[in-house]
C-alpha atoms as one frame of an Amber mdcrd trajectory, in Angstrom:
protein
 -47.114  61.452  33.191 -44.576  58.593  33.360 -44.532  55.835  30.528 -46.092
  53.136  30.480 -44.164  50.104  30.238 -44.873  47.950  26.885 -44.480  44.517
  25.693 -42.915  44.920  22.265 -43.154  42.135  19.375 -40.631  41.309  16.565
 -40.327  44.258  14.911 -40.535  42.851  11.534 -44.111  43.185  12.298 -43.917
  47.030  12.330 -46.050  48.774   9.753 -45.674  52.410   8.586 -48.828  54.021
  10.039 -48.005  57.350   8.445 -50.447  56.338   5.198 -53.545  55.704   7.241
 -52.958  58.813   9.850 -55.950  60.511   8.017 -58.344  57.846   8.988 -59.425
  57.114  12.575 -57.819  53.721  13.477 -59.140  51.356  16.420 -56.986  51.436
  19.315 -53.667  49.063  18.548 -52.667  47.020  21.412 -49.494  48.830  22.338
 -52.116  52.001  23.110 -53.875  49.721  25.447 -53.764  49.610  29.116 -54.664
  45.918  29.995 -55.493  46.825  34.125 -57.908  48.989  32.578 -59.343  46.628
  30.091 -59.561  44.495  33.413 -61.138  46.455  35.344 -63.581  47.242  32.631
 -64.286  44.067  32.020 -64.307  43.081  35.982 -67.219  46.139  36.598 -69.554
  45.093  33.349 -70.040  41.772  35.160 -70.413  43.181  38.501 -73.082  45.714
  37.344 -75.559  42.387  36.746 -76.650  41.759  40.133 -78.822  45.428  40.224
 -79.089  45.445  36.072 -80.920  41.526  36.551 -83.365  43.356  38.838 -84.392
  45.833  36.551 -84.442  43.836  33.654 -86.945  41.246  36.532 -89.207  43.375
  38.152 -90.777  46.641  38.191 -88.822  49.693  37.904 -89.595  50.835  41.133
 -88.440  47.573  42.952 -84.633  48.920  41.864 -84.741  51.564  45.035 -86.927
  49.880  46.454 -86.839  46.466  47.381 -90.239  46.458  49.246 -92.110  47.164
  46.355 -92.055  44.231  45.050 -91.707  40.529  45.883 -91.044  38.659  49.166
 -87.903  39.761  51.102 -87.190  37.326  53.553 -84.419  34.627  53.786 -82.488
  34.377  51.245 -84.381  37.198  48.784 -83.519  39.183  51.342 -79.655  38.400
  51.761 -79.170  38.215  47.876 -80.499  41.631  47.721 -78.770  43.072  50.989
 -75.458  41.849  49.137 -76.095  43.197  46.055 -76.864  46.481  47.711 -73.619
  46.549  49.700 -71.335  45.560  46.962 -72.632  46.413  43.798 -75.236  49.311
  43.778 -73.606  52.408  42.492 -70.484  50.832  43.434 -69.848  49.221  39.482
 -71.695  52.364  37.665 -69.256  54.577  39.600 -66.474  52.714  37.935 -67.647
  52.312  34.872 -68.498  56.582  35.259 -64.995  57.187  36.243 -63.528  54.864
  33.221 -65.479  57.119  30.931 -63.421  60.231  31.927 -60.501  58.168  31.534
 -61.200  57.080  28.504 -61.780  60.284  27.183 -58.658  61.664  28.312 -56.763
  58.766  26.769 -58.276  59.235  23.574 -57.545  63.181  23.073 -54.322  62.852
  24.421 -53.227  60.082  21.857 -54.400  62.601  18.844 -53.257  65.381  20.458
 -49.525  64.084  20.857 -49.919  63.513  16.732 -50.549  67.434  16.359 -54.403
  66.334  15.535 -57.233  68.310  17.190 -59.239  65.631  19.237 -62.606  68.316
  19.527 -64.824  67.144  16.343 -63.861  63.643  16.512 -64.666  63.501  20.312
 -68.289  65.484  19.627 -68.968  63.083  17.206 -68.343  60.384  19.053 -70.447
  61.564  21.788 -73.505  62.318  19.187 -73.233  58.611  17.971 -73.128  57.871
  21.373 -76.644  59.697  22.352 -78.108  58.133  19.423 -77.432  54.591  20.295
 -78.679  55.092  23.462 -81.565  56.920  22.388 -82.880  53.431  20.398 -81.271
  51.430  22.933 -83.410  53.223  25.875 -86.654  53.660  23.811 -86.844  50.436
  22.015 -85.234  47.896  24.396 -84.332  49.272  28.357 -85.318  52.105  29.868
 -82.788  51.780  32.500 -79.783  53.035  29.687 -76.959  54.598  30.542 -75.468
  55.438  27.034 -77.359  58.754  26.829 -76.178  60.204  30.111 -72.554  58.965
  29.501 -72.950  61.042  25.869 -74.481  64.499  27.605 -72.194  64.156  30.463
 -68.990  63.774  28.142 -69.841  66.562  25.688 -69.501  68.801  28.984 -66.287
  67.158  30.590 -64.104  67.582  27.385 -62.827  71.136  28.108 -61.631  70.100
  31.674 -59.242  67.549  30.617 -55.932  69.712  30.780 -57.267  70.682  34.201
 -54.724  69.248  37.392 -55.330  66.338  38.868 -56.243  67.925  42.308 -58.550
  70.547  40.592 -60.445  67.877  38.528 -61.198  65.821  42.317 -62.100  69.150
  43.685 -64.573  69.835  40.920 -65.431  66.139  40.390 -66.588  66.373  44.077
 -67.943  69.605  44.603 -69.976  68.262  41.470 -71.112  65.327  42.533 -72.337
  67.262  46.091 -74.987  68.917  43.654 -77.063  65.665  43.382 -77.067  64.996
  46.837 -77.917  68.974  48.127 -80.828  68.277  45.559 -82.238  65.129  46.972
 -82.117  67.100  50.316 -83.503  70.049  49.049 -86.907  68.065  47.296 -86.573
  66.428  50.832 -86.815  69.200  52.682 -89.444  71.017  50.271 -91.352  67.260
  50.683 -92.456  68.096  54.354 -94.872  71.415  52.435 -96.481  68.685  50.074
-100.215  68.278  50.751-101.046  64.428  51.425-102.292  64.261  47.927 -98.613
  65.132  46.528 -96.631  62.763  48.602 -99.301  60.194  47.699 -98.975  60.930
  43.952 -95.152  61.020  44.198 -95.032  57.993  46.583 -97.040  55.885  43.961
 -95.301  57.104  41.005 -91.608  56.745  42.392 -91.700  54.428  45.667 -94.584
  52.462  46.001 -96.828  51.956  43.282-100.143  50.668  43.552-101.665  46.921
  42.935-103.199  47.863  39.590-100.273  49.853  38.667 -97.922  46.560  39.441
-100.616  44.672  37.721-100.178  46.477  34.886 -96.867  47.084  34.593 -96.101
  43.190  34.774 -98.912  42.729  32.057 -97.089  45.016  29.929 -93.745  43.889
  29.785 -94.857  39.964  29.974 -96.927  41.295  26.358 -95.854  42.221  22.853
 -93.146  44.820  21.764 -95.643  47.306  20.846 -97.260  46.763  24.527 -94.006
  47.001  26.016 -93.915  50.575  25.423 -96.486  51.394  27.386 -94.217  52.046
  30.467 -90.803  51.873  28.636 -91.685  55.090  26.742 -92.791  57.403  29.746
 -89.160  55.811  31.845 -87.057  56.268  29.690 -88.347  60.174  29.323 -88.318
  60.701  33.006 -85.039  58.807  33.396 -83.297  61.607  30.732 -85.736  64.619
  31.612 -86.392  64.903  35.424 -84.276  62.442  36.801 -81.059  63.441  34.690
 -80.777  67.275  35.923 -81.641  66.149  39.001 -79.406  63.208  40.367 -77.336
  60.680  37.192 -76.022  64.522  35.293 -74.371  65.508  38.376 -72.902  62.454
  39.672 -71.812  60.849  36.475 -70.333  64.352  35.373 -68.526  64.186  38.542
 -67.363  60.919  38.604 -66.012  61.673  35.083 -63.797  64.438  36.175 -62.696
  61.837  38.887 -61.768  59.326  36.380 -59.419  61.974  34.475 -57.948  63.015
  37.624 -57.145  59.084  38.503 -56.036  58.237  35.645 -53.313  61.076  35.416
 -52.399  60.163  39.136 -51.732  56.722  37.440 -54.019  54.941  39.675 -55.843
  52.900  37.052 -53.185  51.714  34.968 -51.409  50.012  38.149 -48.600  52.314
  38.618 -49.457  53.655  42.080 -47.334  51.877  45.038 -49.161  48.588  46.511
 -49.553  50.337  49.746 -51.605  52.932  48.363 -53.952  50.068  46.635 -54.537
  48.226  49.749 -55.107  51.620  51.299 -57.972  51.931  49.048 -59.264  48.406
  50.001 -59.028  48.652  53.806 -61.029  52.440  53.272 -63.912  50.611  51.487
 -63.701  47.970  54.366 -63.683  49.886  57.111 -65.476  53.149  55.998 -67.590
  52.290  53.000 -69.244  49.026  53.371 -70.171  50.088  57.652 -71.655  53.152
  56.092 -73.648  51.378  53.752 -74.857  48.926  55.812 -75.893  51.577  58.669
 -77.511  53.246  55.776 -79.735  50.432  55.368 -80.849  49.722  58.825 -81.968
  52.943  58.964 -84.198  52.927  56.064 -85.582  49.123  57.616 -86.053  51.187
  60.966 -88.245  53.629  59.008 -90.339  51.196  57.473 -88.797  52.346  53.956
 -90.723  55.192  54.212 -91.010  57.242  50.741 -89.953  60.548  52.269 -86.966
  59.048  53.882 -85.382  56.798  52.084 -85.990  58.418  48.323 -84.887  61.610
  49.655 -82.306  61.254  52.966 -81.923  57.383  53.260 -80.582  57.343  49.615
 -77.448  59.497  51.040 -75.294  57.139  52.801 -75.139  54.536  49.715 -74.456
  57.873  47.518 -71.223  58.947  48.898 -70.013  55.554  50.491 -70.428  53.883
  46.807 -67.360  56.005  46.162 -65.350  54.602  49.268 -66.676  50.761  47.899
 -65.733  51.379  44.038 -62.322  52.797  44.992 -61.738  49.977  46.684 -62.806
  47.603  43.959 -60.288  49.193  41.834 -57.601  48.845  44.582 -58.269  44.960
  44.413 -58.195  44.601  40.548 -55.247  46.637  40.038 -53.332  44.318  43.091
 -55.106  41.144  40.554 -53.542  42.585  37.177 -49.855  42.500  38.924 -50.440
  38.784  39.832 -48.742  36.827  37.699 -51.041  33.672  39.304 -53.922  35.260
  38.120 -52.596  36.298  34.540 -55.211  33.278  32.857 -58.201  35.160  34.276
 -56.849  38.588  33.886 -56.855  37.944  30.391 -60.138  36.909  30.139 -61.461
  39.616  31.998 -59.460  41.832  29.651 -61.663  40.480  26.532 -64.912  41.001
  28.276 -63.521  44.933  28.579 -62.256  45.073  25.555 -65.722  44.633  23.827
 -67.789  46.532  26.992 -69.790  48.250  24.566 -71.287  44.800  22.698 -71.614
  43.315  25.771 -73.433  45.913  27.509 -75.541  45.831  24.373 -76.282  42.090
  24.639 -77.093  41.799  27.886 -79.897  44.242  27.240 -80.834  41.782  24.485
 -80.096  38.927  26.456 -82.155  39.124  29.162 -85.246  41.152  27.499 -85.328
  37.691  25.840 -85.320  36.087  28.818 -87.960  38.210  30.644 -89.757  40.214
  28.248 -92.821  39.167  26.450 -91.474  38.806  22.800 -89.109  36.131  24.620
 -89.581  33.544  28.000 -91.448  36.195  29.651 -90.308  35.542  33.242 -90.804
  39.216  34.284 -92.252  39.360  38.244 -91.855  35.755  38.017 -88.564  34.517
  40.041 -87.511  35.464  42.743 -84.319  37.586  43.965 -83.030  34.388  45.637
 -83.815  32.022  42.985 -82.811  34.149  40.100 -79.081  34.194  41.884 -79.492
  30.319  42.887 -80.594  29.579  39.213 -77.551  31.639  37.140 -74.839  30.975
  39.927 -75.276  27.433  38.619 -75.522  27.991  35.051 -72.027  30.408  35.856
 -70.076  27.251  37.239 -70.927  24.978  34.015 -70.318  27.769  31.887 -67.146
  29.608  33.047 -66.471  28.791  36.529 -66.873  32.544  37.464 -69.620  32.435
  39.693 -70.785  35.619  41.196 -69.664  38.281  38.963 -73.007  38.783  37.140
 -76.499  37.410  37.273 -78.492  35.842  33.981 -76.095  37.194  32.167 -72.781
  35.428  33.281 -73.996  32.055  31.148 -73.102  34.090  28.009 -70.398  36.372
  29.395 -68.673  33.573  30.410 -68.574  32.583  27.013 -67.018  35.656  26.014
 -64.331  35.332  29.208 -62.882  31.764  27.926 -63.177  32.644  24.006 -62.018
  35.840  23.306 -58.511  36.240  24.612 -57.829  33.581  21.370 -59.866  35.987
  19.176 -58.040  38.665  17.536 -59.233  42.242  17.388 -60.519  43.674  14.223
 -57.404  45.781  12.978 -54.990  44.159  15.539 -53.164  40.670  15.854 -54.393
  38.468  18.590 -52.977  39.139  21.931 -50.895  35.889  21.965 -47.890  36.935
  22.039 -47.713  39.463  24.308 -49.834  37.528  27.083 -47.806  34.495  26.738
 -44.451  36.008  27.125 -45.538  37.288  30.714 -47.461  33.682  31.637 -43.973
  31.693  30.564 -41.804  33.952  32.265 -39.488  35.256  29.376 -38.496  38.739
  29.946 -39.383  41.356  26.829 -38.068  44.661  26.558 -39.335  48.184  27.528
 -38.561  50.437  24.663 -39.261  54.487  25.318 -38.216  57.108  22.920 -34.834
  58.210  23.980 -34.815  55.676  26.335 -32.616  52.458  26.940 -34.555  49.092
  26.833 -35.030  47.536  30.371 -36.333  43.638  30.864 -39.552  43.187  32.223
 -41.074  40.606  33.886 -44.750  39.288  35.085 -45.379  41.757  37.476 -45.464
  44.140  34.590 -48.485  42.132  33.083 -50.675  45.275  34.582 -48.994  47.996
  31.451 -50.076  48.251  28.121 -49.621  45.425  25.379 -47.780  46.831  22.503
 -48.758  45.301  19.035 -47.690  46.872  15.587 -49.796  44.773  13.447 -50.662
  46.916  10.564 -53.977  49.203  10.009 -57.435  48.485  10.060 -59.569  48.049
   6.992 -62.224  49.518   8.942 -63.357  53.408   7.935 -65.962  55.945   7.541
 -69.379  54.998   9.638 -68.646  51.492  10.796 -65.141  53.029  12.580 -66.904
  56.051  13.894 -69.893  53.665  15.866 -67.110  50.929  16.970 -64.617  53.669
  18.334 -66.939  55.924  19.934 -68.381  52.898  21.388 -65.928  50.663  22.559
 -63.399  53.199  23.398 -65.768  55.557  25.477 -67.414  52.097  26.643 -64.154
  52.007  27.228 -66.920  51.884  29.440 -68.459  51.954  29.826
């Protein structure tokens, strides 16, 4: 794979690392790529408008919309946007950043001689385990736990080609939806009493049930659990083997073969980016929204639109993601946008804590043990209300929902806060913004000046090692690097 171009600091900032090579060190800027810290950062906001419905209403009001609450006028167009631009679209990014990340990590330890295996399983168990509490005591709708099975599965096919891991990432994801069409198919020998059972428990649930459900999570903790217990099983038992293991395995194997192509860290020629854009444009997004006046024209019926309706969002998500990437890859070589690159950057940069405090964030806000506003605004009102608070806050309006108030936060304050274990990214990202050129420096290599269209490549930043060791670099690492997610 070609370098990566670097920015490179006074090298009387060099430390010998060969003293600390025994412990696991975060990741130093100059082993960062900053488009991919972008477009980290970019999908964890975009990911709000479907998280702020779960987090809002009852589960089953996430697929589908008619279960719950009005959706007319502008409910309806809030939701029909989220739908065309953000569901699946943001978790197939996040999915395919996952493989990447993996294969960035193994491949740094492996070029040291180090075996990346135990520290990569390890990783992944830490990973399960936070999303274990994180699912069963906060959010049933986690994601950590099926980004921790899938990657203990996608390590050995990281030395695969780049072709053969899109053929398998595909044929992979093509499980989930042959499934869906399978129960679909097997649907039509269900007595009336099954589809009735399965419509209430997946689609449609019943007054009482509603009732309940917003009772529940408007309550106590402890009363919470009611339904978050029995979700979060079905969401890693039933519904893992059967849909999120085979797409987010496949998306993985995606993600390693993009990254190797070179697509994520901005190296690929503009044409093919805008390619990617005018695909999700002209392919994706029609699909999509074809998709969805077909399930209106059935009346979202259950056996429809859980099991066939469902199938044009699932494959032209890909189309829409891909072309989300295109656009923040053509962002990170702007050198007009470098001031919000860099905040975007941040907010990936520490995906894993923000993921986390969303979840805390807004069970405060709608949970019992906080405001309790579950089943209480409105689609439209909840994006009228935060689009606001996003403007006084950041100026980024519609990149997340509730959320953004805090995020925003994050965007304007962190690209002055240095990283535990590395010096702040000053430097680097003000050498591009004035327009002084810095140098290139390859093994074996002659320097070459750079300039701001190079603002895309890694940040290179000897700065000395980390103080950080044992458990607390273990969590952090297999956290934020993996959450280099995602």
């Amino acid at each position: 794979m070609a370098s990566t171009p670097v920015l490179t600091p006074p090298t009387s900032t060099r430390t010998n690392e060969s003293s600390i090579a025994a412990i696991p060190q975060p990741v130093t800027e100059r082993e960062r790529i900053v488009s991919i810290d972008v477009l980290r950062g970019f999908a964890l906001l975009g990911i709000l408008p479907m998280n702020i419905q779960y987090f809002s209403m009852i589960s089953a009001a996430y697929q589908n919309p008619t279960a719950f609450g009005d959706l007319t006028g502008a409910n309806y167009w809030v939701w029909l946007l989220s739908h065309i631009w953000a569901d699946e679209k943001f978790m197939a990014i996040f999915s395919m950043l996952f493989g990447a990340g993996i294969l960035l990590m193994t491949s740094r330890m492996e070029a040291t001689g180090k075996p990346s295996a135990r520290l990569h399983y390890r990783r992944m168990g830490w990973l399960i385990l936070f999303g274990l509490a994180h699912a069963y005591l906060l959010w049933s709708g986690d994601i950590l736990v099926t980004y921790g099975m899938c990657g203990l599965l996608v390590y050995p096919c990281r030395k695969l080609r780049p072709r053969t891991l899109l053929v398998l990432g595909l044929l992979t994801m093509a499980v989930a939806s042959v499934s869906l069409t399978g129960y679909g198919l097997w649907s039509r020998h269900w007595s009336p009493a099954q589809v009735k059972m399965a419509r209430e428990q997946l689609w449609m649930p019943t007054p009482s049930r509603v009732v309940d459900e917003i009772a529940a999570y408007r309550g106590t903790w402890r009363a919470q659990m009611m339904f978050r217990v029995p979700d979060s099983v079905q969401m890693e038992t039933v519904f893992f083997l059967v849909f999120t293991f085979w797409r987010v395995t496949g998306l993985m194997l995606a993600g390693m073969a993009l990254f190797k192509l070179g697509v994520f860290s901005g190296q690929r020629p503009v044409s093919l980016y805008w390619g990617m854009i005018a695909v999700a444009l002209c392919v994706g997004i029609p699909v999509t929204v074809y998709g969805t006046h077909r399930d209106f024209a059935a009346g979202w019926d259950f056996r429809y639109s859980f099991f066939y309706g469902a199938q044009f969002n699932y494959w032209a998500s890909l189309l829409v993601s891909l072309g989300w990437v295109g656009a923040v890859m053509l962002a990170s070589r702007a050198a007009a946008l470098l001031p919000l690159i860099r905040r975007l950057s941040a907010v990936g940069r520490m995906a894993f804590t923000n993921y986390i405090m969303q979840t805390v964030i807004c069970t405060t806000l709608f949970y019992g043990h906080g405001l309790g506003l579950f089943g209480k605004i409105e689609r439209g009102a909840i994006r009228h209300r935060t689009s606001h608070m996003a403007v006084a806050a950041g100026g980024i309006a519609d990149l997340a929902e509730a959320f953004l108030f805090w995020s925003a936060g994050v965007v304007v304050a962190m690209p002055d806060l240095p990283r535990v274990g590395t010096a702040p990214p000053k430097s680097g990202g003000r050498a591009v913004k004035t327009g002084p050129t810095v140098t290139d420096r390859d093994p074996g290599s002659s320097s070459r000046t750079l300039g701001p269209s190079h603002c895309s490549h890694s940040l290179r930043n000897d700065c000395g090692p980390s103080a950080r060791s044992g458990l607390v670099s273990e969590l952090h690492e297999g956290a934020e690097l993996y959450h280099d997610v995602s």
